[in-house]
BATI-542222 format. One record per atom (N, C-alpha, C): atom name; y, z, x; residue number from 0. Coordinates in Angstrom, 3 decimals, always signed. Layout:
N
{kolpa "CA"; {Y; Z; X}; NUM}
...
END
This chain:
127
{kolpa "N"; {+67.600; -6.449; -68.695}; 0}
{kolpa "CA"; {+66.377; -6.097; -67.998}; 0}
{kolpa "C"; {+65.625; -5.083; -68.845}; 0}
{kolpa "N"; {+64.626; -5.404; -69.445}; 1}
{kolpa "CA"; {+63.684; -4.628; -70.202}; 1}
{kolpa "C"; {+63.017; -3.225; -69.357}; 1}
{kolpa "N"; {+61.889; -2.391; -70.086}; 2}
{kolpa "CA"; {+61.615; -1.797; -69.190}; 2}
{kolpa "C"; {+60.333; -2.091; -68.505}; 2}
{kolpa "N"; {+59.787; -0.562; -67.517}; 3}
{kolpa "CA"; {+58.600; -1.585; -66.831}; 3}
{kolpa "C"; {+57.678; -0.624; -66.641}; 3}
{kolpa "N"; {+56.269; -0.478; -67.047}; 4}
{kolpa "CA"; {+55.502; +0.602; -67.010}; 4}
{kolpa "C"; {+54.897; +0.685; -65.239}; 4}
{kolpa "N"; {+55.268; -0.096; -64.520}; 5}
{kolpa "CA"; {+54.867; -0.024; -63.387}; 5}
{kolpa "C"; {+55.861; +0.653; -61.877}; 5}
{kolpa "N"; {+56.772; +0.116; -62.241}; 6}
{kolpa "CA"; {+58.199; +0.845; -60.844}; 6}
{kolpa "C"; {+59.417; +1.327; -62.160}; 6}
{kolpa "N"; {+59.602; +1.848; -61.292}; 7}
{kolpa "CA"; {+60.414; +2.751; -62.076}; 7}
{kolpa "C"; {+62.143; +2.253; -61.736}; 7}
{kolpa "N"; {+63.543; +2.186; -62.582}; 8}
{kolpa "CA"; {+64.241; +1.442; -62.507}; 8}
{kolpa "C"; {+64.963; +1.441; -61.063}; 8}
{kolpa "N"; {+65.130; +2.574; -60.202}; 9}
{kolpa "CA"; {+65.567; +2.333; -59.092}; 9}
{kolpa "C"; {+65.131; +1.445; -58.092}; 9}
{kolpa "N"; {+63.257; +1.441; -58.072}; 10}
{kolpa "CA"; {+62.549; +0.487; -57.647}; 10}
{kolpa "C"; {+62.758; -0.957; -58.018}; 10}
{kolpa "N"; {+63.312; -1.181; -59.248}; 11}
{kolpa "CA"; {+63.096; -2.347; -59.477}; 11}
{kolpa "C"; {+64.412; -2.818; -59.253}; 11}
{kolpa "N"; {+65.581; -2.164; -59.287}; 12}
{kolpa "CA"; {+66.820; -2.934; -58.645}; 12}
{kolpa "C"; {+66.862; -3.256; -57.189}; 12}
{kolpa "N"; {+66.440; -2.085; -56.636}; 13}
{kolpa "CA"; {+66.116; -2.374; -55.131}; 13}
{kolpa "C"; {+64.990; -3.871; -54.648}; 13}
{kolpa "N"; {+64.772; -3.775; -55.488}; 14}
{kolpa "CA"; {+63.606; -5.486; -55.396}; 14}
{kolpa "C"; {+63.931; -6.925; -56.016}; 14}
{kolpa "N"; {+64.817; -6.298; -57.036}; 15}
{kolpa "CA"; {+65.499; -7.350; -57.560}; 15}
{kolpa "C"; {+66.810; -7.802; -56.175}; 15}
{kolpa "N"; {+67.250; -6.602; -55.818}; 16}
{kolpa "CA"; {+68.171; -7.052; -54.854}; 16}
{kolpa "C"; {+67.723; -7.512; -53.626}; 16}
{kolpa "N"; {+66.658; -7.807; -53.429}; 17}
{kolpa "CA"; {+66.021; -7.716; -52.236}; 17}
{kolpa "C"; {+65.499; -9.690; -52.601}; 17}
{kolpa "N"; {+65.203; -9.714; -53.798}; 18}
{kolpa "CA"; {+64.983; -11.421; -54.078}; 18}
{kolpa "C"; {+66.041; -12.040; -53.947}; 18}
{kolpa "N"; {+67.028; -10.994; -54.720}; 19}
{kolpa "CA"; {+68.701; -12.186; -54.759}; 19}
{kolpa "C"; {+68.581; -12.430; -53.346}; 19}
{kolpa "N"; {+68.810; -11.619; -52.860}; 20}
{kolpa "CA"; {+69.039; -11.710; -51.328}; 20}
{kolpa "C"; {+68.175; -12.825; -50.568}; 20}
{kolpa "N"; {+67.128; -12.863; -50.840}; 21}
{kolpa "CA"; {+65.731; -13.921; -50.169}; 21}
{kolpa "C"; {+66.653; -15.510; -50.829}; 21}
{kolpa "N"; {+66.491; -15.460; -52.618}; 22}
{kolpa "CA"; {+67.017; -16.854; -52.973}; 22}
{kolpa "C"; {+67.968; -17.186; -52.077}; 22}
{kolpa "N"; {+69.376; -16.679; -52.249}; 23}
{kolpa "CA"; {+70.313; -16.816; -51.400}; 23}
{kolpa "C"; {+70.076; -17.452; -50.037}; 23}
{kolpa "N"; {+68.819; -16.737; -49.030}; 24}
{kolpa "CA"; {+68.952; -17.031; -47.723}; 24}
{kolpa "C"; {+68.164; -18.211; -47.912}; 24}
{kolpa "N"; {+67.470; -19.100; -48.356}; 25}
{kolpa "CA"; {+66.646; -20.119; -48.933}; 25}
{kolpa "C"; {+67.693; -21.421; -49.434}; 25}
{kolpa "N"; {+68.188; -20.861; -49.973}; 26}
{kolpa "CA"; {+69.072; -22.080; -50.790}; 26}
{kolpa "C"; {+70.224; -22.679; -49.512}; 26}
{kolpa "N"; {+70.645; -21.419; -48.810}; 27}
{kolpa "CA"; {+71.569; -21.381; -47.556}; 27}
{kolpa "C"; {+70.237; -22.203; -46.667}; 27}
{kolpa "N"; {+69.300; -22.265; -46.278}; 28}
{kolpa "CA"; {+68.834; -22.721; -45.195}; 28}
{kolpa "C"; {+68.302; -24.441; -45.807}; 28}
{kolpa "N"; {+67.955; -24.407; -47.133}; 29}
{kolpa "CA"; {+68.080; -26.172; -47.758}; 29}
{kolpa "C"; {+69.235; -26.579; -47.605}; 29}
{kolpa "N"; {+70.237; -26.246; -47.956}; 30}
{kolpa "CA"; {+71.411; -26.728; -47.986}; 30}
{kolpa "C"; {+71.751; -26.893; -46.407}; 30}
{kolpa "N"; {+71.426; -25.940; -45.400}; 31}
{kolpa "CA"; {+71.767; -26.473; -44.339}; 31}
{kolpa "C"; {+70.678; -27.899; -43.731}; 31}
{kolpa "N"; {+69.699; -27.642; -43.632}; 32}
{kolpa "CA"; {+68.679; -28.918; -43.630}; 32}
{kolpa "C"; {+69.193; -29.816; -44.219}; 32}
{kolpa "N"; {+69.991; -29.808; -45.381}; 33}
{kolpa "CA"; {+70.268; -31.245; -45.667}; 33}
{kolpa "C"; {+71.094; -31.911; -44.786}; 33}
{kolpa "N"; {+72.319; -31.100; -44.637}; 34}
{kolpa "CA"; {+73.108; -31.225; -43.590}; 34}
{kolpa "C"; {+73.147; -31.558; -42.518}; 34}
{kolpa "N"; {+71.900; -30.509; -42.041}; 35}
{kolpa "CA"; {+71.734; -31.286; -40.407}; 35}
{kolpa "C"; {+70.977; -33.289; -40.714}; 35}
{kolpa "N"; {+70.179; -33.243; -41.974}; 36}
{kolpa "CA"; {+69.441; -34.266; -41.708}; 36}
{kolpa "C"; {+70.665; -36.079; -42.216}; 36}
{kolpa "N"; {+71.567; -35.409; -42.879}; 37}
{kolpa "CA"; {+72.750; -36.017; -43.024}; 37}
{kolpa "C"; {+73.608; -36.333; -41.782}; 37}
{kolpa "N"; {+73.250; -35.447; -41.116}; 38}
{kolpa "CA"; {+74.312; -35.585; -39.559}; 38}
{kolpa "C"; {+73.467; -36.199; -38.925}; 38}
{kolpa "N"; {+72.287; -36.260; -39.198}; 39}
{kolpa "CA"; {+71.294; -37.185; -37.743}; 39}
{kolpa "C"; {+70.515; -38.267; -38.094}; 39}
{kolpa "N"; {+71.546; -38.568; -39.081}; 40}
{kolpa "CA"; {+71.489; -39.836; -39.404}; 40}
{kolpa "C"; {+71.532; -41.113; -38.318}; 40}
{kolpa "N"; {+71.292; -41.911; -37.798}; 41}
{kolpa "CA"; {+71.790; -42.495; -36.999}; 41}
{kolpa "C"; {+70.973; -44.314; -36.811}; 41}
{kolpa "N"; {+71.442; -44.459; -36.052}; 42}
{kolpa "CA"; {+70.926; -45.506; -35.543}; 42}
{kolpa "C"; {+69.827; -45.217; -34.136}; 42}
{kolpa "N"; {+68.842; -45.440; -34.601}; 43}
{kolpa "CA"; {+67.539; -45.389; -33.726}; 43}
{kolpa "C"; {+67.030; -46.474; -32.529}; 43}
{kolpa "N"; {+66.917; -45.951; -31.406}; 44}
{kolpa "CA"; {+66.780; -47.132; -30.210}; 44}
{kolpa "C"; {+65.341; -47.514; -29.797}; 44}
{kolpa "N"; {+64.186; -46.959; -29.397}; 45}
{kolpa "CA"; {+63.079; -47.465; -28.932}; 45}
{kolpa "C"; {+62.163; -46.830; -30.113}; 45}
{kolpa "N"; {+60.806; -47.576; -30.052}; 46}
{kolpa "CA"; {+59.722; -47.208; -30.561}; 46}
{kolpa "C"; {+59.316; -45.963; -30.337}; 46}
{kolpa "N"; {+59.667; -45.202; -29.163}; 47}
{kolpa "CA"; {+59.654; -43.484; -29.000}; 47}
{kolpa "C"; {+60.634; -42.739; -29.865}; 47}
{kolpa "N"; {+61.799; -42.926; -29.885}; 48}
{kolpa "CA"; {+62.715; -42.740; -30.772}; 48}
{kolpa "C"; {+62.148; -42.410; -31.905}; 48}
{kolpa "N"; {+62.139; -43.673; -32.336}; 49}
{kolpa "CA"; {+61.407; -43.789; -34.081}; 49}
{kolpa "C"; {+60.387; -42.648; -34.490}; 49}
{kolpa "N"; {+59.417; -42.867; -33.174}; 50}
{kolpa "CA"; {+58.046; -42.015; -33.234}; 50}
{kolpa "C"; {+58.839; -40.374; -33.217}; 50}
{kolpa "N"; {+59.963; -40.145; -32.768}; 51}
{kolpa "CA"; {+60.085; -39.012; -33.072}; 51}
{kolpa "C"; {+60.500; -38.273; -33.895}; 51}
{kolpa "N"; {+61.583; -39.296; -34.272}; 52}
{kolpa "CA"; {+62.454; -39.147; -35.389}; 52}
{kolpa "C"; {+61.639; -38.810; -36.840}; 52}
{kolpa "N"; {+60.257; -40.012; -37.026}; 53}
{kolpa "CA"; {+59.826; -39.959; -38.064}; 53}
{kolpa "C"; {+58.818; -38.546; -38.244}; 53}
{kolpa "N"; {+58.479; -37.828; -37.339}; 54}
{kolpa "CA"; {+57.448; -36.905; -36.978}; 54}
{kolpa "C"; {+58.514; -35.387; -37.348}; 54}
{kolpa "N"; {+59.488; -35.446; -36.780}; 55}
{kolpa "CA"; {+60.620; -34.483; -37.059}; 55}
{kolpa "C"; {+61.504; -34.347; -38.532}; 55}
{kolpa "N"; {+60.987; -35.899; -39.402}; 56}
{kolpa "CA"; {+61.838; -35.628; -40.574}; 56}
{kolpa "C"; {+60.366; -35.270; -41.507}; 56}
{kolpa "N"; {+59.388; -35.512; -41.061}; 57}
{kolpa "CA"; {+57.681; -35.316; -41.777}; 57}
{kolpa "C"; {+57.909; -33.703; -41.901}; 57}
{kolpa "N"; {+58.159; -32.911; -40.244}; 58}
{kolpa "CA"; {+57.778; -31.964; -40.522}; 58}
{kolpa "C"; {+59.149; -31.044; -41.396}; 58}
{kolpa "N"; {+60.459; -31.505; -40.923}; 59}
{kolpa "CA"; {+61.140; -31.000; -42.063}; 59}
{kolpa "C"; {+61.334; -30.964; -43.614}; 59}
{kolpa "N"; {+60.354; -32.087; -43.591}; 60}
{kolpa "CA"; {+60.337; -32.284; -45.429}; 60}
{kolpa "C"; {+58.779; -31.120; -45.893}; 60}
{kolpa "N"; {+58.033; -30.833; -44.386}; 61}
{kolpa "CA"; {+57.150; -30.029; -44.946}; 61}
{kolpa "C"; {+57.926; -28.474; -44.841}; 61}
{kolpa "N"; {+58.797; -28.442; -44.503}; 62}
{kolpa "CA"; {+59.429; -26.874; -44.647}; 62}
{kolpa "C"; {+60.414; -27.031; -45.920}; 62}
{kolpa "N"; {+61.070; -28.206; -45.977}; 63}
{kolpa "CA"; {+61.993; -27.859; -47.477}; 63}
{kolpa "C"; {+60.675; -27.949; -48.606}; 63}
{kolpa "N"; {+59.559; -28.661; -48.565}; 64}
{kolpa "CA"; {+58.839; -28.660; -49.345}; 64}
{kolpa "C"; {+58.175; -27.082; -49.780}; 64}
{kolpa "N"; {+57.850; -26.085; -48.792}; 65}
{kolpa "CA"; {+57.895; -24.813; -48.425}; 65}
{kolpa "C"; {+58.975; -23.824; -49.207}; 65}
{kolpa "N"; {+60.029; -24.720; -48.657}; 66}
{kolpa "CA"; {+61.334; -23.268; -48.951}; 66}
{kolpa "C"; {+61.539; -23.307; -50.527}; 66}
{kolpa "N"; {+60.966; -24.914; -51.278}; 67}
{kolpa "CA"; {+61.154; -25.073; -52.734}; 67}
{kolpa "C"; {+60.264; -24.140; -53.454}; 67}
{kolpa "N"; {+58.731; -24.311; -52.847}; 68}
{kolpa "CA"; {+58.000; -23.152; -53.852}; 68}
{kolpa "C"; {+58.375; -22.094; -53.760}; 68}
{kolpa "N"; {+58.886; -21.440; -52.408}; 69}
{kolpa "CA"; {+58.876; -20.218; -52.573}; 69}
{kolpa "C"; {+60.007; -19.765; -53.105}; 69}
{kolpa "N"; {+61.013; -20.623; -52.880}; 70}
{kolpa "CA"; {+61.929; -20.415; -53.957}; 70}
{kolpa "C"; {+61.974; -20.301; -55.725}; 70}
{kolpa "N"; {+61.029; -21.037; -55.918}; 71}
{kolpa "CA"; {+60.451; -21.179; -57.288}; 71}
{kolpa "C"; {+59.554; -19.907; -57.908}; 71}
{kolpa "N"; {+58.689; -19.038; -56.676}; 72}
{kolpa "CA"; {+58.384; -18.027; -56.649}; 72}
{kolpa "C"; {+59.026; -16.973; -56.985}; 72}
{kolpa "N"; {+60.323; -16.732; -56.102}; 73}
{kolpa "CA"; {+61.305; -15.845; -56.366}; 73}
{kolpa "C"; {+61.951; -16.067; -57.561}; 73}
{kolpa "N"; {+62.326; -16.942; -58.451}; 74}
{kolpa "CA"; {+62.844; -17.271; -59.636}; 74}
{kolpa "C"; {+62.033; -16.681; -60.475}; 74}
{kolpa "N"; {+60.752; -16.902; -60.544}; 75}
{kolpa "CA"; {+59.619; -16.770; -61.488}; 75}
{kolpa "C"; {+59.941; -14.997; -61.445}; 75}
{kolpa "N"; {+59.749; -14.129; -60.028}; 76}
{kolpa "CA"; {+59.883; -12.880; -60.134}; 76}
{kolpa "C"; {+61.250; -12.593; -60.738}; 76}
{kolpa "N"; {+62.319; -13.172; -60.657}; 77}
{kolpa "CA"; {+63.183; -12.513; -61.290}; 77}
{kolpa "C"; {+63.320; -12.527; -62.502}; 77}
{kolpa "N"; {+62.469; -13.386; -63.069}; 78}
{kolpa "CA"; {+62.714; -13.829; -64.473}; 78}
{kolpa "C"; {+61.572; -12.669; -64.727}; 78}
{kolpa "N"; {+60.621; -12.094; -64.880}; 79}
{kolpa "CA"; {+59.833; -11.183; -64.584}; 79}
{kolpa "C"; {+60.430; -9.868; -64.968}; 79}
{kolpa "N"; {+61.625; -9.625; -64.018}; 80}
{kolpa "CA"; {+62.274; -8.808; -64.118}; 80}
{kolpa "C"; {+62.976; -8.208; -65.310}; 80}
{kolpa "N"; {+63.412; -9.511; -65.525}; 81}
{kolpa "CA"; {+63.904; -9.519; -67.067}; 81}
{kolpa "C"; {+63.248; -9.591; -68.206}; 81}
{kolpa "N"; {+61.921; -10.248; -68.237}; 82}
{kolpa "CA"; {+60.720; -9.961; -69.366}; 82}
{kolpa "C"; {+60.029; -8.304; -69.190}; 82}
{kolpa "N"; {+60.350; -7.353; -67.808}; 83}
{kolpa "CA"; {+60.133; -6.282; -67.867}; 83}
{kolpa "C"; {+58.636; -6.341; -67.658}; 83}
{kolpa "N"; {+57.982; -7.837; -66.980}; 84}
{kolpa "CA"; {+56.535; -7.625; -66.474}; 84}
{kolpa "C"; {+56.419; -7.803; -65.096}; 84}
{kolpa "N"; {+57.332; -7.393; -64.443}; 85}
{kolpa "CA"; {+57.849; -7.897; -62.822}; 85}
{kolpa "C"; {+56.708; -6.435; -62.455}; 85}
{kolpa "N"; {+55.661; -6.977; -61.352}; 86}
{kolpa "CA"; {+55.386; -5.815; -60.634}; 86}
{kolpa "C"; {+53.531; -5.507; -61.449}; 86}
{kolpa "N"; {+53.483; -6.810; -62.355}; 87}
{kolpa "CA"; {+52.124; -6.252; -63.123}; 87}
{kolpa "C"; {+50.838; -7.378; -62.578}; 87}
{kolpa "N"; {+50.020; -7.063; -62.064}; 88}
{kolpa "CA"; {+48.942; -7.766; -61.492}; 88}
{kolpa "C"; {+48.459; -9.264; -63.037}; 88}
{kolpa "N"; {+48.828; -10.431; -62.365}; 89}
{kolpa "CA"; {+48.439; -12.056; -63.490}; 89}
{kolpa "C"; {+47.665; -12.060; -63.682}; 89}
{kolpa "N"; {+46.175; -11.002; -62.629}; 90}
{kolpa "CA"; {+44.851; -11.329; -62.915}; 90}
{kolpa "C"; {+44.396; -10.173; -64.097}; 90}
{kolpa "N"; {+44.630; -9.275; -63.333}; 91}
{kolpa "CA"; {+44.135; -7.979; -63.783}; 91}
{kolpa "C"; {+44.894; -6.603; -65.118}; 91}
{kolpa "N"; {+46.021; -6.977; -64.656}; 92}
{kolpa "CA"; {+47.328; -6.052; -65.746}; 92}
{kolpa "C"; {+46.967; -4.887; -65.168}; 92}
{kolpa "N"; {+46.437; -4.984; -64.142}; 93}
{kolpa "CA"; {+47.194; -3.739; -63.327}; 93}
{kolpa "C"; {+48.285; -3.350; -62.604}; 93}
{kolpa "N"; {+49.095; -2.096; -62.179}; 94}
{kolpa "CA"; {+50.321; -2.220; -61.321}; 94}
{kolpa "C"; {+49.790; -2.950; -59.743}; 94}
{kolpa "N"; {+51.148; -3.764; -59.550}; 95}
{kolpa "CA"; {+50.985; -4.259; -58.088}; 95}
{kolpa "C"; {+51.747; -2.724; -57.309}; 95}
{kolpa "N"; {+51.533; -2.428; -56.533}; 96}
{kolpa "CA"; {+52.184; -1.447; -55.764}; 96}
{kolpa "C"; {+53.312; -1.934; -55.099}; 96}
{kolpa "N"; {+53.952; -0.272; -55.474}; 97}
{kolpa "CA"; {+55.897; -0.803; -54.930}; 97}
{kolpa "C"; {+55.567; -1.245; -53.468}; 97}
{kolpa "N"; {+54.689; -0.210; -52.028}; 98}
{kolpa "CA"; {+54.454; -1.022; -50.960}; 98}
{kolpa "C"; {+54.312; -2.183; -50.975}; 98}
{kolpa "N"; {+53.543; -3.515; -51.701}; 99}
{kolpa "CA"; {+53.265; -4.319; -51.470}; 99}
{kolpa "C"; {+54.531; -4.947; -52.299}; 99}
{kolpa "N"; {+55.066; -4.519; -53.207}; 100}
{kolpa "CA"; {+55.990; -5.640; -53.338}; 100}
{kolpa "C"; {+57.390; -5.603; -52.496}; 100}
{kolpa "N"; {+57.697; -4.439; -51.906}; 101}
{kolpa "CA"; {+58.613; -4.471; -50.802}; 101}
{kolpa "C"; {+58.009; -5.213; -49.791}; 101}
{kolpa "N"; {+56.640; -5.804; -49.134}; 102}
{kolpa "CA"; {+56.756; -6.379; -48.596}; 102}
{kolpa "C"; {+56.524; -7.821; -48.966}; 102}
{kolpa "N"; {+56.370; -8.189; -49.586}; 103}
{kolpa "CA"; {+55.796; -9.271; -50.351}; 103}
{kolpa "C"; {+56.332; -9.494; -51.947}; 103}
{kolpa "N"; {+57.722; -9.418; -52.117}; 104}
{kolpa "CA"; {+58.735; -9.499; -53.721}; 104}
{kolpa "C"; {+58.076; -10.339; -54.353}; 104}
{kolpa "N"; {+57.470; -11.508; -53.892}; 105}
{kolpa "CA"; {+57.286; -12.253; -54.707}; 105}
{kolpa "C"; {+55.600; -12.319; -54.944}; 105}
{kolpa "N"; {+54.692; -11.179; -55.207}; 106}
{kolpa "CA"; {+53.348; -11.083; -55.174}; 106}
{kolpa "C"; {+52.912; -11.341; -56.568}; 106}
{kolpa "N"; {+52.109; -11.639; -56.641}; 107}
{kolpa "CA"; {+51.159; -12.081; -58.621}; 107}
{kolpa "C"; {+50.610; -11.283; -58.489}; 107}
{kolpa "N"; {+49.562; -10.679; -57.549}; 108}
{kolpa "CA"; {+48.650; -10.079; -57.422}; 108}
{kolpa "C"; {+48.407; -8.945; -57.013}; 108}
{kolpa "N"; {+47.781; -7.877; -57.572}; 109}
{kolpa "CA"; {+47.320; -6.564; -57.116}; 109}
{kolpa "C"; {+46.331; -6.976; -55.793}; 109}
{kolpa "N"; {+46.616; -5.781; -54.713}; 110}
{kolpa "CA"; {+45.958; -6.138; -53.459}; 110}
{kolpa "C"; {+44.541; -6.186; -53.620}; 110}
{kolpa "N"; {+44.076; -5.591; -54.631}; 111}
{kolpa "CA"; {+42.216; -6.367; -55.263}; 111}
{kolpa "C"; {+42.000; -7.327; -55.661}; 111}
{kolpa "N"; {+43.037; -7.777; -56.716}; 112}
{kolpa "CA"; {+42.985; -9.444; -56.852}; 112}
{kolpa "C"; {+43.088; -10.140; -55.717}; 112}
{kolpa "N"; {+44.105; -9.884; -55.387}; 113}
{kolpa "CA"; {+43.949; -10.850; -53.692}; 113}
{kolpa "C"; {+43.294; -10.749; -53.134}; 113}
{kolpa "N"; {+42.779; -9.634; -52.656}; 114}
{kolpa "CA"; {+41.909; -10.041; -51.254}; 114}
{kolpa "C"; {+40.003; -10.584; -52.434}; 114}
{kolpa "N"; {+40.217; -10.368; -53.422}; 115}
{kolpa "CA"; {+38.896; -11.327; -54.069}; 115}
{kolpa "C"; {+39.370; -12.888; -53.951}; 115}
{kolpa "N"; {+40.673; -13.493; -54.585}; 116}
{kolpa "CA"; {+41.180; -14.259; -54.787}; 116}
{kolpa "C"; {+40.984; -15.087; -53.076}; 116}
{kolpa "N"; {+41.324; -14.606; -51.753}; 117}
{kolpa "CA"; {+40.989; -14.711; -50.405}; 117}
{kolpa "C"; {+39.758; -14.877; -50.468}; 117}
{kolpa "N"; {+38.702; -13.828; -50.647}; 118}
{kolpa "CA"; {+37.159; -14.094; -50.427}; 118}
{kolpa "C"; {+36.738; -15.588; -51.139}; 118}
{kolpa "N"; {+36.950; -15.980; -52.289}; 119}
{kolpa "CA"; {+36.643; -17.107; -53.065}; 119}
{kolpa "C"; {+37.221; -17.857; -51.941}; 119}
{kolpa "N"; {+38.530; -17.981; -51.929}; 120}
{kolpa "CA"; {+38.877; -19.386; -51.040}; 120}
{kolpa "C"; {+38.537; -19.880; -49.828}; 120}
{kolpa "N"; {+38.028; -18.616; -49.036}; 121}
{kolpa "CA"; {+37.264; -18.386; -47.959}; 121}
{kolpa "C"; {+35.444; -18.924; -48.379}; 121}
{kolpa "N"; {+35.315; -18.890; -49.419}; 122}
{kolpa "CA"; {+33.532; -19.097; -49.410}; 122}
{kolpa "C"; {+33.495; -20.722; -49.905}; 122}
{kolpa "N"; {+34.630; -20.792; -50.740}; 123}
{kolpa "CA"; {+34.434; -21.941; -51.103}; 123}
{kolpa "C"; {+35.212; -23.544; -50.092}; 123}
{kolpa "N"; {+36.059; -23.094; -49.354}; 124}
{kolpa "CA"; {+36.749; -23.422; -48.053}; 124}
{kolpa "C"; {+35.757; -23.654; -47.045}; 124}
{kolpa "N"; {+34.407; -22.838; -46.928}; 125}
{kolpa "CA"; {+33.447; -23.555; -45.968}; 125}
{kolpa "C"; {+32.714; -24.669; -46.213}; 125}
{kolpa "N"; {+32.346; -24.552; -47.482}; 126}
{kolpa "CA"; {+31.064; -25.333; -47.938}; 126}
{kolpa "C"; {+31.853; -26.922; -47.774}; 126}
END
């Protein structure tokens, strides 16, 4: 782990431990989804059935689809960690703040980039 002109090293183990911890509970909740969707497997009886079945595996493939980026997110920060640029704003190269990355480990963005990055998607989201 390199160093980091933005958190200082206690900060950054505490956040690093705080992702392991997130991957972990992520990989534990795919792995269980598979499981359950392996167990409910079955043989299907009426056209309601079906209709539900297929609506319930739609929306679970939209949460493992979910738990993959953000899992991919958290990878990206840890690897971060180890290039010693974990914690530096993608837009700007400014520090992201330790508040915001305790709540949010896996942030790109300084809370100015974002909330501009929000306004754009918001102006351009109406038209």
């Amino acid at each position: 782990m390199k160093g980091n002109r933005c958190l200082t090293a206690e900060q950054i183990k505490e956040l690093k431990e705080i992702l392991e911890q997130k991957r972990q509970e992520v990989l534990e909740d795919i792995k269980r989804g598979l499981e359950e969707t392996a167990q409910s497997e079955r043989e299907v009886g009426d056209l309601v059935d079906m209709s539900t079945d297929e609506i319930l595996r739609t929306f679970e493939m939209r949460i493992r689809d979910r738990e993959a980026k953000y899992l991919k997110k958290i990878e990206k920060a840890l690897k971060k960690i180890e290039e010693g640029t974990y914690g530096i704003c993608e837009k700007c190269g400014s520090c992201i703040s330790y508040e915001r990355l305790k709540l949010r480990p896996v942030a790109e963005l300084c809370i100015k980039c974002k909330l501009e990055q929000e306004k754009m998607e918001r102006k351009f989201g109406e038209e």
